[in-house]
C-alpha positions in Angstrom: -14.0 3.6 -17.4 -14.7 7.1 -16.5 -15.5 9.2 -20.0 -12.5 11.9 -19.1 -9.8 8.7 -19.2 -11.6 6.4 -22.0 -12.2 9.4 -24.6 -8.4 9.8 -24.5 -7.5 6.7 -24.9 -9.9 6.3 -28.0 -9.1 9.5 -29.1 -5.5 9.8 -29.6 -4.0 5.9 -28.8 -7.1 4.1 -30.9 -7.7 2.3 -27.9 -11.1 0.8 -27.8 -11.2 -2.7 -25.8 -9.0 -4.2 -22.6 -6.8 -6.3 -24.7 -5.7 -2.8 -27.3 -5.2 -1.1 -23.6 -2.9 -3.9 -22.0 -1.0 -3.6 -25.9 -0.6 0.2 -25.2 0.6 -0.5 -21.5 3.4 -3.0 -22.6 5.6 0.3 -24.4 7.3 2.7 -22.0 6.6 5.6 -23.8 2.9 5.0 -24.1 3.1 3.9 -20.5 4.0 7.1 -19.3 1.6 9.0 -21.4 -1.4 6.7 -20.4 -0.7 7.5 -16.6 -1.0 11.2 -17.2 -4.4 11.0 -18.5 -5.4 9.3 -15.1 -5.4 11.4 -11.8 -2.4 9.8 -10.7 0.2 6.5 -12.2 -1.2 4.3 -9.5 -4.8 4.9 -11.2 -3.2 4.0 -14.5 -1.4 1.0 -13.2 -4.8 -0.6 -11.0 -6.4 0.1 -14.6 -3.8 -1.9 -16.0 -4.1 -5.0 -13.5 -7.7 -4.9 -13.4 -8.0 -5.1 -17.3 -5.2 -8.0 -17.3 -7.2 -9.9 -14.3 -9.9 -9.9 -17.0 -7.7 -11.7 -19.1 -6.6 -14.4 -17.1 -3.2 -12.8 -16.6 -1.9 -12.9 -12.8 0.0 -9.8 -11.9 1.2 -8.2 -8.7 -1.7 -6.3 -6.2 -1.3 -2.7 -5.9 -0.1 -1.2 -2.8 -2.6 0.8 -0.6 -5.7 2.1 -2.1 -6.8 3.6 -5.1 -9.2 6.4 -5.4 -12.1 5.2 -8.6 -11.1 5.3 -12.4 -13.8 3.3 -13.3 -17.6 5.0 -13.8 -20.1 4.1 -10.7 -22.9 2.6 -11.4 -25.0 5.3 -9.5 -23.5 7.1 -12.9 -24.9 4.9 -15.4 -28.3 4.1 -14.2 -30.3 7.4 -13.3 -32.9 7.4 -10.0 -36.1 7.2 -12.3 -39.0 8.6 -9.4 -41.6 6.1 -9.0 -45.2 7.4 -10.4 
């Protein structure tokens, strides 16, 4: 998850693996709050479904496409130059 979204959720829900996040999801409130620290609900929601197709659980696909939540992995592994 991108460091701008996952800080967040660390930071002010405790939120530190998929199953604490799909916990979180399940109360309205927390729901709505969650989506607003993603660029838009439909972020928050594919977030939601991916973590729960993690788990086994089978939920409903999103409609249309999502713009990225989730860090690329151009982001994680730096072009080293070659000596």
């Amino acid at each position: 998850m991108r460091p701008e979204i996952a800080l967040p959720l660390q930071q002010v829900f405790r939120i530190y693996n998929v199953g604490g996040f799909l916990i979180a999801w399940r109360n309205p409130k927390t729901q709505r709050t969650i989506e607003q620290m993603f660029e838009s609900p439909q972020q928050a929601r594919h977030a939601a479904a991916t973590c729960a197709a993690w788990l086994g659980i089978t939920t409903a696909p999103a409609a249309g496409p999502v713009t990225a939540w989730w860090r690329s992995d151009d982001d994680q592994h730096p072009t080293m130059p070659i000596a």
